[in-house]
PASEBA-1860 file (N, C-alpha, C; in nm, 3 decimals):
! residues 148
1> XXXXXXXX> -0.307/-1.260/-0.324/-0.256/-1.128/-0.353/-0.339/-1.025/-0.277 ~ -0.253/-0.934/-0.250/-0.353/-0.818/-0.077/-0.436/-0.761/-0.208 ~ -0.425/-0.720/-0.345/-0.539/-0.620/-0.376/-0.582/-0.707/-0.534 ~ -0.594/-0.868/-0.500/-0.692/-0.953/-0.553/-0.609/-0.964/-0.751 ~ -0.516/-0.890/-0.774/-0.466/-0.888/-0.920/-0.329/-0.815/-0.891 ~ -0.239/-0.848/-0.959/-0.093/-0.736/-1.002/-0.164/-0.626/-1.006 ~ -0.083/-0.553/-0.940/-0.095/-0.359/-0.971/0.014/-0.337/-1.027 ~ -0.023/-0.272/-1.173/0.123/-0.212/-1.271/0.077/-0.062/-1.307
9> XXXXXXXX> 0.194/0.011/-1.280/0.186/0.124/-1.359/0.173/0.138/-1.535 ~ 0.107/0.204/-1.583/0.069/0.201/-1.748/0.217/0.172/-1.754 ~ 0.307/0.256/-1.789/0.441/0.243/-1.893/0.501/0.082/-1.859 ~ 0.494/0.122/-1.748/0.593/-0.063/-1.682/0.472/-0.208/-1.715 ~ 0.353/-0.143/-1.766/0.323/-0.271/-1.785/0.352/-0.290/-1.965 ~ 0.312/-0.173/-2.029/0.378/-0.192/-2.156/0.557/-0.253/-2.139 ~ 0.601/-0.207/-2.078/0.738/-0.263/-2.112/0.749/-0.393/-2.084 ~ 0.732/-0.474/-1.961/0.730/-0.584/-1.870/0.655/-0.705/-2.013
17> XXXXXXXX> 0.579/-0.651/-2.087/0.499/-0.716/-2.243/0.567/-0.716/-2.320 ~ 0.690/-0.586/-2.354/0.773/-0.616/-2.450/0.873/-0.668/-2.433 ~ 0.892/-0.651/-2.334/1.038/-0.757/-2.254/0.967/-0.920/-2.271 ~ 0.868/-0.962/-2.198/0.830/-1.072/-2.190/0.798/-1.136/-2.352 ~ 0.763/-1.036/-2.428/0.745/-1.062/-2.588/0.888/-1.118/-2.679 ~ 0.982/-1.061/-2.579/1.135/-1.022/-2.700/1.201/-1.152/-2.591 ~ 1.196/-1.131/-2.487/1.299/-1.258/-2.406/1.339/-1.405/-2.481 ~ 1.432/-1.433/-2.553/1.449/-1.523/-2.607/1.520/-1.587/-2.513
25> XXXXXXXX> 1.546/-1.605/-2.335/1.681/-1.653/-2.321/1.574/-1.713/-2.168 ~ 1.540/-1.840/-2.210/1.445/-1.878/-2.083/1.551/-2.028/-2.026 ~ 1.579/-1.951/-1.921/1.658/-2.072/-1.786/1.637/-2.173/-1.801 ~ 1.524/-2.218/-1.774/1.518/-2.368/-1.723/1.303/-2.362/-1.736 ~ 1.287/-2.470/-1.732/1.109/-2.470/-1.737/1.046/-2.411/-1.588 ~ 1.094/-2.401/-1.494/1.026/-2.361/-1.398/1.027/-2.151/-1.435 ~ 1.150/-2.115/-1.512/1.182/-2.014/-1.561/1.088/-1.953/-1.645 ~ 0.997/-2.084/-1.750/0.936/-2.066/-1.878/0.800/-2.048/-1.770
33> XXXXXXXX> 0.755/-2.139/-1.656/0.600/-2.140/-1.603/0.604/-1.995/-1.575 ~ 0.746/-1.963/-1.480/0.721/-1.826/-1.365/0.649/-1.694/-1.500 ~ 0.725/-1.699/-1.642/0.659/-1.591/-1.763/0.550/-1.620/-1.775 ~ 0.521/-1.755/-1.802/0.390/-1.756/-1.815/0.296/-1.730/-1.732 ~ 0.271/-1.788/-1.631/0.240/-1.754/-1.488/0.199/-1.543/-1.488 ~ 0.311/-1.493/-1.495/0.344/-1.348/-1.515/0.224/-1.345/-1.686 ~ 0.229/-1.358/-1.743/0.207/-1.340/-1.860/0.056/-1.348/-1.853 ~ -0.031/-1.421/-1.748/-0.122/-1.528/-1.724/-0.201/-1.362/-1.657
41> XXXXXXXX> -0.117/-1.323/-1.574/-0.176/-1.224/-1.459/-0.173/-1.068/-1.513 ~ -0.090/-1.057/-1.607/-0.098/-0.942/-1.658/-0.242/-0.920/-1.720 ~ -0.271/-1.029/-1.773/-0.437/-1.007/-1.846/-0.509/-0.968/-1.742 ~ -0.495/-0.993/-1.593/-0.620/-0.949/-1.521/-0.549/-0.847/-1.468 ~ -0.445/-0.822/-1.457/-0.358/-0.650/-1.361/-0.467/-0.543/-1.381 ~ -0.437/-0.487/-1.254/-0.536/-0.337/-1.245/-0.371/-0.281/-1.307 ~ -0.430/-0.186/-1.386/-0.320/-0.121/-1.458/-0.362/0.065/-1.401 ~ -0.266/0.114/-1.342/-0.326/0.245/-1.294/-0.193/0.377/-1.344
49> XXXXXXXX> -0.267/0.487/-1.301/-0.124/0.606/-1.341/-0.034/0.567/-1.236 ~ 0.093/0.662/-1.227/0.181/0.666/-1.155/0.137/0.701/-1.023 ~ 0.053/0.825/-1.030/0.017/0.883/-0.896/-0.058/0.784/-0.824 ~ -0.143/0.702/-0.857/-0.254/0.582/-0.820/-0.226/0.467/-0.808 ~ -0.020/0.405/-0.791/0.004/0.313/-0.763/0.022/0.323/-0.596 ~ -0.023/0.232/-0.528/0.001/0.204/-0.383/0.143/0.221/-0.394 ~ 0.171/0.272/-0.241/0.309/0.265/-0.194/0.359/0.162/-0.141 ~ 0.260/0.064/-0.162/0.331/-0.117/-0.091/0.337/-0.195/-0.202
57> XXXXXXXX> 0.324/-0.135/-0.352/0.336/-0.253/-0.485/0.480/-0.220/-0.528 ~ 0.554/-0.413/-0.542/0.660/-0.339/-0.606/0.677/-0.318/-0.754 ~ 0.782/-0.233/-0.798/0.762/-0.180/-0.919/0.884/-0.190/-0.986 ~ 0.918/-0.148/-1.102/1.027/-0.144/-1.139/1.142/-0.039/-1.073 ~ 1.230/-0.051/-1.054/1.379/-0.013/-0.971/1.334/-0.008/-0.857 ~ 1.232/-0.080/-0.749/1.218/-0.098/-0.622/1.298/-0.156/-0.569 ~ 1.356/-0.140/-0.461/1.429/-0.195/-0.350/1.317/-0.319/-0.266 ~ 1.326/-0.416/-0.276/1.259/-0.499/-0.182/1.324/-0.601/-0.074
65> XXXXXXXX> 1.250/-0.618/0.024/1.340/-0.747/0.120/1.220/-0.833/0.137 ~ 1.273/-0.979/0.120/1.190/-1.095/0.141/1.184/-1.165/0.262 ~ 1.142/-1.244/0.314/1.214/-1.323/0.409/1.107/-1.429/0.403 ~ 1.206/-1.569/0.428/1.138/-1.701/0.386/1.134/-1.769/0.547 ~ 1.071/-1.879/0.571/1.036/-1.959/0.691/1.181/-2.018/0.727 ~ 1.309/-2.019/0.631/1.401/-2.093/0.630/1.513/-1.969/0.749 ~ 1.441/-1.894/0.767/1.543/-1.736/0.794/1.640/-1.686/0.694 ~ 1.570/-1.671/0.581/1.600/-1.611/0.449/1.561/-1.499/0.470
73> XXXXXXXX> 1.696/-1.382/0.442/1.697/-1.246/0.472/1.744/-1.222/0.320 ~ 1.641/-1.146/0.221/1.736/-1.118/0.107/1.670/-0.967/0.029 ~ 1.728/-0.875/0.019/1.714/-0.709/-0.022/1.776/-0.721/-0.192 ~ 1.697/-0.671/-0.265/1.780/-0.639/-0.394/1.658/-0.549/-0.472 ~ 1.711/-0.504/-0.538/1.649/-0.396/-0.654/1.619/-0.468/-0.801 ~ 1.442/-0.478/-0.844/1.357/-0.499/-0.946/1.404/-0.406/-1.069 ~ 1.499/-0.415/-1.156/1.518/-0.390/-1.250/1.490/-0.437/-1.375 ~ 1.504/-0.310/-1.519/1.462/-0.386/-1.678/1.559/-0.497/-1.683
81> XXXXXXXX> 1.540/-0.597/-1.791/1.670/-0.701/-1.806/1.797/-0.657/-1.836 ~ 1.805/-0.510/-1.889/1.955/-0.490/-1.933/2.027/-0.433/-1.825 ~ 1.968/-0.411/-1.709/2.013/-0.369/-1.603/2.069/-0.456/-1.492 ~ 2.037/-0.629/-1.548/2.052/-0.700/-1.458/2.213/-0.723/-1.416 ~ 2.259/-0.733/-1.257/2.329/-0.762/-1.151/2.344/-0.809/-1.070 ~ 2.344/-0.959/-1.067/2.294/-1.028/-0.944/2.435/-0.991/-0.809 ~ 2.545/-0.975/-0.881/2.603/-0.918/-0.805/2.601/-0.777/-0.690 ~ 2.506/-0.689/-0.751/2.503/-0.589/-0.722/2.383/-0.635/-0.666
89> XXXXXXXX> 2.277/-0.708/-0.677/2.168/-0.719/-0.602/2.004/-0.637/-0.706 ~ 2.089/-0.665/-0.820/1.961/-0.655/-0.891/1.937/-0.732/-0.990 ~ 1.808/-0.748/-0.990/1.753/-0.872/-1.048/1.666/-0.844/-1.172 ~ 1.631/-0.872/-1.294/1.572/-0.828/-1.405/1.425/-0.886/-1.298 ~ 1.285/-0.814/-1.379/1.185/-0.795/-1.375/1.135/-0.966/-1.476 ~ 1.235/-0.955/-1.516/1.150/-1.128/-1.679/1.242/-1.233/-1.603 ~ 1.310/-1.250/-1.466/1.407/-1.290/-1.415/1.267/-1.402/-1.340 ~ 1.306/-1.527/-1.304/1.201/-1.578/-1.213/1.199/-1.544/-1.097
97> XXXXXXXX> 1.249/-1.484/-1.037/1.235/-1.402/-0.860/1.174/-1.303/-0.920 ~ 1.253/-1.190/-1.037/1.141/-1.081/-1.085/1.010/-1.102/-1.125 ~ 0.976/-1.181/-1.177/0.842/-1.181/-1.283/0.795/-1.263/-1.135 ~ 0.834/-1.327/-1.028/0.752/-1.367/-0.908/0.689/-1.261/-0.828 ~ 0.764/-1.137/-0.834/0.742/-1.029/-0.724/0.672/-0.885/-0.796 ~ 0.692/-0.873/-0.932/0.656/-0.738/-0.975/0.516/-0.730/-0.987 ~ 0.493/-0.631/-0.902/0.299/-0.612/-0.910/0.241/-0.657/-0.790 ~ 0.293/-0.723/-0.735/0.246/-0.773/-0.558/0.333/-0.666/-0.450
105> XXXXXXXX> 0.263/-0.695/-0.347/0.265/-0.573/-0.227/0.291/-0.642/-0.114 ~ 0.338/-0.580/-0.024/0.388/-0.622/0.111/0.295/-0.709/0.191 ~ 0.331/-0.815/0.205/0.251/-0.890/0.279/0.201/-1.047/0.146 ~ 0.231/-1.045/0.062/0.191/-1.105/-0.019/0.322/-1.188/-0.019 ~ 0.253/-1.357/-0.022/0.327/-1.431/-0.030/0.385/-1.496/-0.200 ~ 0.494/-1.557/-0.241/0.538/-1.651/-0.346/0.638/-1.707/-0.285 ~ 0.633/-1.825/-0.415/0.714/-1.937/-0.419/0.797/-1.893/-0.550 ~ 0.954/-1.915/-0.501/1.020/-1.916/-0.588/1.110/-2.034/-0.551
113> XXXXXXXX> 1.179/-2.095/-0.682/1.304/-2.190/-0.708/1.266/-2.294/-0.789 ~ 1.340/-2.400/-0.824/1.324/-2.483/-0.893/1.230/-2.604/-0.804 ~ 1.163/-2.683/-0.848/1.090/-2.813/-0.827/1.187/-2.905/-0.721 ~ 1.142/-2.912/-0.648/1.224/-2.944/-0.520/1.293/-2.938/-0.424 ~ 1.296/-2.744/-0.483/1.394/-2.632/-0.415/1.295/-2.564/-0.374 ~ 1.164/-2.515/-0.374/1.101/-2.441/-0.436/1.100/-2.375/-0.210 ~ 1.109/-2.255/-0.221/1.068/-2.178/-0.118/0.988/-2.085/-0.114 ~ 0.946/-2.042/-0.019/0.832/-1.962/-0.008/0.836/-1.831/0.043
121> XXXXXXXX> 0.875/-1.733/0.009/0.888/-1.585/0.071/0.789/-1.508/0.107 ~ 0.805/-1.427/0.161/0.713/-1.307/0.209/0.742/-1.172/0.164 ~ 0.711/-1.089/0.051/0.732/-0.977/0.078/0.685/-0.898/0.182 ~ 0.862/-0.832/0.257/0.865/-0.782/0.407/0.860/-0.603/0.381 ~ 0.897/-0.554/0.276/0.956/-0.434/0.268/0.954/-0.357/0.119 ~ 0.904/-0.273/0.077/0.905/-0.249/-0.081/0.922/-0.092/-0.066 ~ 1.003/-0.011/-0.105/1.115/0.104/-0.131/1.089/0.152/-0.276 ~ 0.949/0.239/-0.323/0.943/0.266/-0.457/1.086/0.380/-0.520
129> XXXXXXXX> 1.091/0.363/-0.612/1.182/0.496/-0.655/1.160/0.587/-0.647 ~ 1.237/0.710/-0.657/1.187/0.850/-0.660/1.077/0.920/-0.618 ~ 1.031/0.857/-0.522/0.936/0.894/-0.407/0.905/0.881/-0.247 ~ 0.925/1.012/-0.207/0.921/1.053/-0.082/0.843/0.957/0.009 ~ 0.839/0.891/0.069/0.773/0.876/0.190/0.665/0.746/0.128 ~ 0.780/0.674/0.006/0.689/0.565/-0.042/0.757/0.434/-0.015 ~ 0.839/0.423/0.134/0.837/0.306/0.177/0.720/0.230/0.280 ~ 0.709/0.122/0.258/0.619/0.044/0.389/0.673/-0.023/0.384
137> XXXXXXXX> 0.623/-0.140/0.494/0.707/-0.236/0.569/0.592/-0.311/0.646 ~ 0.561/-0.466/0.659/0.453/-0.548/0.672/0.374/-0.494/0.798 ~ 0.397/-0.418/0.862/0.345/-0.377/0.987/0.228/-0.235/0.950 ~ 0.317/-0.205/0.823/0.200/-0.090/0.781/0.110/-0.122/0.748 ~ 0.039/-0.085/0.696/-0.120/-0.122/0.599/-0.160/0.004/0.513 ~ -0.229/-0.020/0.370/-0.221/0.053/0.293/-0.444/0.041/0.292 ~ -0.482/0.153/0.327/-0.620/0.129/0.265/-0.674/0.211/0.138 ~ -0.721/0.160/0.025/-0.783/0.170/-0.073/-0.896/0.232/-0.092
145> XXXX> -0.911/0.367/-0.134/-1.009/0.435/-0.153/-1.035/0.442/-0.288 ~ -1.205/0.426/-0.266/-1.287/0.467/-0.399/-1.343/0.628/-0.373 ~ -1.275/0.656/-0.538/-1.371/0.766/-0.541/-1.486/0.798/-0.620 ~ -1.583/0.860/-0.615/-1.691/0.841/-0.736/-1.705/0.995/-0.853
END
């Protein structure tokens, strides 16, 4: 992971806990690891304000594009679960592609699919919401300042 833990905004990580708390409706076991897994990393997430999330983490209603070694080209929008559309190209956040990607940043690799399917993506591209000039794209680079 480029900044060593998930980066969540305070509210979205409270929710992403109550969603993951209330989800009674788990796919398949690779479905049950990817929560846990998620569930596993939230304990160590840098949890920051809104203003202090990087513009390369994705977040909830982000637009992202992946692309896998296979020439897997795929764009869709990180949404809550009641928002989910796979048709429309959005994917719940407690979803196993969601709970693979929320909190990681451009350039950061996962594996998603089932056990024998399993592929490997790249986040290429992350499109925060409602903010100006908060796209990047793997060619950018984001540097991290401390302040004291």
């Amino acid at each position: 992971m480029k900044y060593g833990s998930l980066v969540l905004e305070e509210s979205e990580f409270l929710a992403i806990k109550k969603h993951l708390e209330n989800n009674l409706s788990i796919e398949d076991y690779a479905h049950k690891n990817v929560l846990e897994i998620l569930a596993q990393n939230m304990a160590m997430a840098m949890v920051l304000n809104t203003a202090d999330i990087p513009f390369d983490i994705v977040t909830i209603n982000s637009t992202i594009k992946v692309t896998g070694a296979s020439g897997v080209h795929q764009t869709f929008k990180i949404v809550p679960p009641e928002q989910n559309d796979v048709k429309q190209h959005k994917i719940s956040v407690i979803s196993s592609l969601g709970a693979s990607v929320i909190g990681r940043a451009v350039g950061d690799r996962i594996s998603f699919g089932l056990p024998g399917e399993i592929m490997s993506l790249v986040i290429e591209k992350v499109n925060q919401p409602n903010t100006a000039n908060k796209t990047t794209t793997k060619v950018q680079s984001t540097t991290k300042e401390k302040t004291h």
